[in-house]
C-alpha positions, 0 to 999 in steps of 0.5 A: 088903352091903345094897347088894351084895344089892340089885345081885344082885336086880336082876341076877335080875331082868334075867334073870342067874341059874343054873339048873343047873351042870355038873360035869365027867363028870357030868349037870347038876344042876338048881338048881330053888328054890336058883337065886335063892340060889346066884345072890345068893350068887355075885355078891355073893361075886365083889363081895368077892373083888375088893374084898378084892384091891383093896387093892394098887394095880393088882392088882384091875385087872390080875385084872380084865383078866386074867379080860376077856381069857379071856372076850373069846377066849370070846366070839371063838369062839363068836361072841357079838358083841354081848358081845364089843364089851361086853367090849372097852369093859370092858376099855378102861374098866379100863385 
């Protein structure tokens, strides 16, 4: 867990943090201190969550493909290139 904490710091520190969420018909709500928080507490609950599907043989890969693939098309559209071959090589590396 210590190590999980440290991984999602760092992750803060290279700038990946939420600042504010949407939520659907409503303003967005702007996180101000609870930013870097929520942020530890979402990467290292995603960690868990597959560590925890990991357990059948394939199934954390085949989710993990799954969630890439939807994030590529994303990217595709919005013409984010340089994460889009990011998200190819990942997908490449987890089949």
């Amino acid at each position: 867990m210590t190590w999980q904490i440290g991984i999602a710091l760092l992750a803060i520190g290279f700038g990946f943090d939420f600042n504010a969420v949407q939520i659907p018909f409503f303003q967005a709500i702007d996180l101000g201190l609870w930013s870097w928080p929520i942020t530890v507490l979402w990467i290292v609950g995603v960690m868990n969550a597959v560590n925890l599907i990991d357990g059948l043989d394939g199934l954390a890969s085949g989710i993990t493909i799954l969630a890439l693939v939807f994030l590529a098309t994303i990217c595709w559209w919005q013409g984010q290139i340089p994460l889009l071959l990011l998200i190819l090589i990942l997908i490449g590396s987890t089949i």
